[in-house]
MDTraj code that builds the backbone (N, CA, C; nanometers):
import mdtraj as md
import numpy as np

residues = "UNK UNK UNK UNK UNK UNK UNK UNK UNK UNK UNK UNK UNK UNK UNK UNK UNK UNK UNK UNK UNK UNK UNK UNK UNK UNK UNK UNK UNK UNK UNK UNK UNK UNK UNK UNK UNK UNK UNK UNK UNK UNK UNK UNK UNK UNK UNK UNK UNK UNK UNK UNK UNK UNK UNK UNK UNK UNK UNK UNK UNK UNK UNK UNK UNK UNK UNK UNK UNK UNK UNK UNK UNK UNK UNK UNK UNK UNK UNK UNK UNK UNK UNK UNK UNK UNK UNK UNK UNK UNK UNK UNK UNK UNK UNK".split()
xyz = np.array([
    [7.5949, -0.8256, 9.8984],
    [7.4826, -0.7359, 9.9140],
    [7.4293, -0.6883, 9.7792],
    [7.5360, -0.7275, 9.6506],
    [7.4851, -0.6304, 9.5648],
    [7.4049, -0.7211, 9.5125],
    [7.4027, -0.8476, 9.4903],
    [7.3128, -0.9747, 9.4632],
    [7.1382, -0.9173, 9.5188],
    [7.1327, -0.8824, 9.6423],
    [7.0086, -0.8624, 9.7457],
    [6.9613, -0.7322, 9.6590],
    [7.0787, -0.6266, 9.6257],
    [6.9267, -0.5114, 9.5635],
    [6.8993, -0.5497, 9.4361],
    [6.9818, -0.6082, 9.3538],
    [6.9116, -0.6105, 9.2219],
    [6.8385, -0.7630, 9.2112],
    [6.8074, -0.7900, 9.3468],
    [6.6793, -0.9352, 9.3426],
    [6.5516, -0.9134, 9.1984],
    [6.5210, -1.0190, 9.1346],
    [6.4072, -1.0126, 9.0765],
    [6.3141, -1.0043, 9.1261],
    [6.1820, -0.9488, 9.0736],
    [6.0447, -0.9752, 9.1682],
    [5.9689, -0.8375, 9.0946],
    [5.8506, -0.8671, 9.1984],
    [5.7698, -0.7317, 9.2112],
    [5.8262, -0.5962, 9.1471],
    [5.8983, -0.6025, 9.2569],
    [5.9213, -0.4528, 9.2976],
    [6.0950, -0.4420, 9.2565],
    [6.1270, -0.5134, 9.1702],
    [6.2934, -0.5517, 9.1447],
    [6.3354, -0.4198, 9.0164],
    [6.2237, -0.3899, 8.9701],
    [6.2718, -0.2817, 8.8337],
    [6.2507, -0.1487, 8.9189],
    [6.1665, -0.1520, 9.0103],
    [6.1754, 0.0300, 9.0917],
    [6.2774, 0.0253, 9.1783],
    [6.3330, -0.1039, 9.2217],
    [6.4321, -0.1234, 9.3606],
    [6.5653, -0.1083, 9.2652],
    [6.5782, -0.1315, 9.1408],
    [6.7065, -0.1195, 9.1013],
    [6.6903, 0.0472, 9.0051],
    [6.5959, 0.0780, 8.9572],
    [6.6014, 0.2108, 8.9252],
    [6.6097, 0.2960, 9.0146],
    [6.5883, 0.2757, 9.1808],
    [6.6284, 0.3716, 9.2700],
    [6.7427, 0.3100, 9.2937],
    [6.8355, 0.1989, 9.2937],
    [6.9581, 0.1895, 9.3309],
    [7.0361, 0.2724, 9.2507],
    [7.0284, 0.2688, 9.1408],
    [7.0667, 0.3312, 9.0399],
    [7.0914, 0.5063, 9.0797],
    [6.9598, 0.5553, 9.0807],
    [6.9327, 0.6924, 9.0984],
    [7.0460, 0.7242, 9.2399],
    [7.0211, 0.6215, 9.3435],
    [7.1293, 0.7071, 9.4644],
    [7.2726, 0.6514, 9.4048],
    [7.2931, 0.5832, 9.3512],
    [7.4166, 0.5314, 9.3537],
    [7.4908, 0.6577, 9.2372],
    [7.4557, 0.7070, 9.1319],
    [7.4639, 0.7934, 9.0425],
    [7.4960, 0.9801, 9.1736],
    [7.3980, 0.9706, 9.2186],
    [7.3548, 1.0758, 9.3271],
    [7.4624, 1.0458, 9.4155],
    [7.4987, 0.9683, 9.4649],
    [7.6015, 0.9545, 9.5686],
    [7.7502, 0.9582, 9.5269],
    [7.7879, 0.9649, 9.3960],
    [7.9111, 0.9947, 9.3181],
    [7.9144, 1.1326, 9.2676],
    [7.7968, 1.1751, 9.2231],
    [7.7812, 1.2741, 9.1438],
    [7.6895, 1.3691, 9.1958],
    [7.7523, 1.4270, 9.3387],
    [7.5930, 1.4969, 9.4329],
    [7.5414, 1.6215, 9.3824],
    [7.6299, 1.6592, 9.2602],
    [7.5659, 1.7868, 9.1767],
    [7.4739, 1.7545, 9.1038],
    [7.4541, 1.6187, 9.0624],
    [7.4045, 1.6007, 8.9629],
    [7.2033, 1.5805, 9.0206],
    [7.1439, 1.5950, 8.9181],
    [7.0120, 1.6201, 8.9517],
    [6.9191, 1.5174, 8.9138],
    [6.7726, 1.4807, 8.9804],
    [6.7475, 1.3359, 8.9163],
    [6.7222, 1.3761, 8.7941],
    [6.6938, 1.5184, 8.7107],
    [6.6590, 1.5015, 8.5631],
    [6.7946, 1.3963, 8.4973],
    [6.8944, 1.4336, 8.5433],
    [7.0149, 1.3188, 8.4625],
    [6.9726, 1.2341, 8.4819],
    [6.9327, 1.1278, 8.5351],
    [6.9405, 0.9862, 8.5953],
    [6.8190, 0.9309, 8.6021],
    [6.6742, 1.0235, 8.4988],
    [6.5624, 0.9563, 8.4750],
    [6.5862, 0.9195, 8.3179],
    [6.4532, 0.8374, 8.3310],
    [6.4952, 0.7325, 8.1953],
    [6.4432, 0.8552, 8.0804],
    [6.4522, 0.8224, 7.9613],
    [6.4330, 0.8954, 7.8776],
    [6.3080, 0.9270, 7.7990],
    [6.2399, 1.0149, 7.8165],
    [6.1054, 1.0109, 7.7961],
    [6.0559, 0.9245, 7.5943],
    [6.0029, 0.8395, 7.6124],
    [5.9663, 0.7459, 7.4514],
    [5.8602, 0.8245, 7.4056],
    [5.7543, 0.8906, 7.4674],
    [5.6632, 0.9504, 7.3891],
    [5.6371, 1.0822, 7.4115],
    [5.6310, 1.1464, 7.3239],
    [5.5922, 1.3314, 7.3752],
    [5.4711, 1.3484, 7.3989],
    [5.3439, 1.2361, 7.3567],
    [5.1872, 1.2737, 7.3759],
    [5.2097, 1.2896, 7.5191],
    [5.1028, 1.3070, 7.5693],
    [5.0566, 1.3584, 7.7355],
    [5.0051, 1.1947, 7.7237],
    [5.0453, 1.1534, 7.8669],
    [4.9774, 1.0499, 7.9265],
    [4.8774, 1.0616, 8.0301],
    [4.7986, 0.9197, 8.0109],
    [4.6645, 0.9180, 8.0868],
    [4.6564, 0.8277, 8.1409],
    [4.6361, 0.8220, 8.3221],
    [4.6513, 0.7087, 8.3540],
    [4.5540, 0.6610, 8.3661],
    [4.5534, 0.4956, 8.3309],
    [4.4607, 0.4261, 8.3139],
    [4.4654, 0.3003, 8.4547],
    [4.3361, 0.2413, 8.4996],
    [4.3698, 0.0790, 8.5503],
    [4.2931, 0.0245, 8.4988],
    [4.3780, -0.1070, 8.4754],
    [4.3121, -0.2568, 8.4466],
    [4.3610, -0.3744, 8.5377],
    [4.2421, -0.4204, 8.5407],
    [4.2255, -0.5687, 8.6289],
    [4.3010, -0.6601, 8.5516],
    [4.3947, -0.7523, 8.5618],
    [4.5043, -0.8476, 8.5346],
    [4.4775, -0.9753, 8.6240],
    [4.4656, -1.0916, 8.5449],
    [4.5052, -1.1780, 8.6610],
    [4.6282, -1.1742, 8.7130],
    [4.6536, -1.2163, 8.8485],
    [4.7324, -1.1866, 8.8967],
    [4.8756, -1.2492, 8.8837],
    [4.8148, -1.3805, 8.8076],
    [4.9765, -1.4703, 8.7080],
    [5.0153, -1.3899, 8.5995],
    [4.8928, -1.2731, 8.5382],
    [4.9960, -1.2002, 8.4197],
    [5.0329, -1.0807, 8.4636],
    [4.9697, -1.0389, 8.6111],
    [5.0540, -0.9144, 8.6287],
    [5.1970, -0.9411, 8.7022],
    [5.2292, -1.0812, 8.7361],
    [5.3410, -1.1611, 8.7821],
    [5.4568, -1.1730, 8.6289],
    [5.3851, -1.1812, 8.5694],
    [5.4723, -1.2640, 8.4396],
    [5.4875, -1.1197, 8.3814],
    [5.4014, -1.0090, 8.3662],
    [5.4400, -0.8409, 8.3100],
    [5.5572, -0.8150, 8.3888],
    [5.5395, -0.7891, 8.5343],
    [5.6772, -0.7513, 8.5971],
    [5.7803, -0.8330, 8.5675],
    [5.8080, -0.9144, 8.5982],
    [5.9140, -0.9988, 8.5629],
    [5.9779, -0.9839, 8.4428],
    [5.9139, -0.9977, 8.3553],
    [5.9494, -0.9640, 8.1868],
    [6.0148, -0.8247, 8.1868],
    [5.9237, -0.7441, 8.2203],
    [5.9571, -0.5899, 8.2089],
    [6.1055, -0.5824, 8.3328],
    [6.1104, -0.6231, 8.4253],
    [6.2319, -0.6266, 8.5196],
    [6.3396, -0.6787, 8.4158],
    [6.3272, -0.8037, 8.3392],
    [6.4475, -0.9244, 8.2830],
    [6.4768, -0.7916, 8.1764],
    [6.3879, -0.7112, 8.1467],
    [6.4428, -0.6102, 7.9689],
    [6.4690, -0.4728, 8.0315],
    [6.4834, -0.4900, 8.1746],
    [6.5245, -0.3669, 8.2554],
    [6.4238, -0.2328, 8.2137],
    [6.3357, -0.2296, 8.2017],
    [6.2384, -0.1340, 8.1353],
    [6.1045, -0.1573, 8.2565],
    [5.9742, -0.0202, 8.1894],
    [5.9115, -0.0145, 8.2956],
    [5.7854, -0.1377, 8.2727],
    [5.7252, -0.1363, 8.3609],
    [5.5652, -0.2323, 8.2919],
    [5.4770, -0.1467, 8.1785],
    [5.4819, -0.0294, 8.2729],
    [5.4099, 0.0455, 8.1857],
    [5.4416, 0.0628, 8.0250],
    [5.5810, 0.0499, 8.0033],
    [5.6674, 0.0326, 7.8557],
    [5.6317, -0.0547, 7.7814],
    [5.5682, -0.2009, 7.8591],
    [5.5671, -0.3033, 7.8234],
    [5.4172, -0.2722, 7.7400],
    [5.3473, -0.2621, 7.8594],
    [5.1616, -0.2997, 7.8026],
    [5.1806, -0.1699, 7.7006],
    [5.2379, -0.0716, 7.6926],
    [5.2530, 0.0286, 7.5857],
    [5.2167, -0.0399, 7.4904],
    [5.3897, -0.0948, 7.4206],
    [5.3937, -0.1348, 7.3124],
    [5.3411, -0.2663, 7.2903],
    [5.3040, -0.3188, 7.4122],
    [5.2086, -0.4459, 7.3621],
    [5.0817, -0.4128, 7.2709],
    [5.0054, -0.2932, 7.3688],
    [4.8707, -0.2437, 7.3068],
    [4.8742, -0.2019, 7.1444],
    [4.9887, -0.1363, 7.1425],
    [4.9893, -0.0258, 7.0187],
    [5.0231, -0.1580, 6.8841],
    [5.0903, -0.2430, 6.9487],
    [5.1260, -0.3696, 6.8311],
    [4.9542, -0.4525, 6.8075],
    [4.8796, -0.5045, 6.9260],
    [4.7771, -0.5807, 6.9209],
    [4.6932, -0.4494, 6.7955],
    [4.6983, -0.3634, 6.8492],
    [4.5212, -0.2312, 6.8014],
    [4.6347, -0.2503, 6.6079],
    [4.7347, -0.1935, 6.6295],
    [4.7817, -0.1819, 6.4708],
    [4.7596, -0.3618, 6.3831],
    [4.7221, -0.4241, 6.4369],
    [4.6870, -0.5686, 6.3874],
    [4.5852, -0.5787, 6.3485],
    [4.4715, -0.5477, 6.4606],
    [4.3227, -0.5147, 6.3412],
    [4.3074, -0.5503, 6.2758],
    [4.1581, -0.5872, 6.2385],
    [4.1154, -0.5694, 6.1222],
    [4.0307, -0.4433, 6.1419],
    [3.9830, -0.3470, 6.0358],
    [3.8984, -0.2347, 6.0514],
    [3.7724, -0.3344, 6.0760],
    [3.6774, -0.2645, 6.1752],
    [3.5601, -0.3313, 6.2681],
    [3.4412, -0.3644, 6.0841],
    [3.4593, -0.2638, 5.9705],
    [3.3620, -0.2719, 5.8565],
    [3.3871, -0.4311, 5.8316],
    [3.4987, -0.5181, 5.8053],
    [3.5798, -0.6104, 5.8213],
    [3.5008, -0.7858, 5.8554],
    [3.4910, -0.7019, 6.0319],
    [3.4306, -0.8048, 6.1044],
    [3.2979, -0.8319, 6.1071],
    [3.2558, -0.7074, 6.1208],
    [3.1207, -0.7036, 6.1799],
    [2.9985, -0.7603, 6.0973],
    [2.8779, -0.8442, 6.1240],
    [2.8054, -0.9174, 6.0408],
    [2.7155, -0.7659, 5.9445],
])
top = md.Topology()
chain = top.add_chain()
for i, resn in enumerate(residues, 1):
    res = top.add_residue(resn, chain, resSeq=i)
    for name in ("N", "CA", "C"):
        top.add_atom(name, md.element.get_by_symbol(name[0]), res)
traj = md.Trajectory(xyz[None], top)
């Protein structure tokens, strides 16, 4: 059975971060989900955003982000912040 919850997929990094959370919770019933959430990476305030993905890279984001046990959202993070710090300043490009 333990093969079946930590399946890859979709929904395989929220299905094993809630296995996680009861399984922690079910040993430790004092304990509260602040223990057993992940650890906050940035102190700015977040803003949620959507973007349209084809649907082979929002296949290939989860998956990736599931295989490094981390969130998607972690992923396109530091994807973005690596692509924008690459730049060139737009004075640079522009004709």
């Amino acid at each position: 059975m333990g093969d079946v919850l930590y399946q890859r997929g979709r929904r395989g990094a929220r299905w094993r971060a809630f296995v996680r959370a009861v399984s922690t919770t079910l040993s430790h019933p004092l304990g509260t989900v602040a223990d057993v959430a992940r650890p906050r990476t940035f102190e700015e305030p977040r803003v949620p955003t959507a973007v349209r993905l084809p649907e082979s890279l929002h296949d290939r984001l989860h998956r990736e982000a599931s295989a490094r046990d981390v969130s998607a959202n972690l992923l396109v993070t530091k994807a973005l912040e690596a692509y924008l710090e690459k730049l060139p300043p737009v004075e640079e490009v522009a004709p």
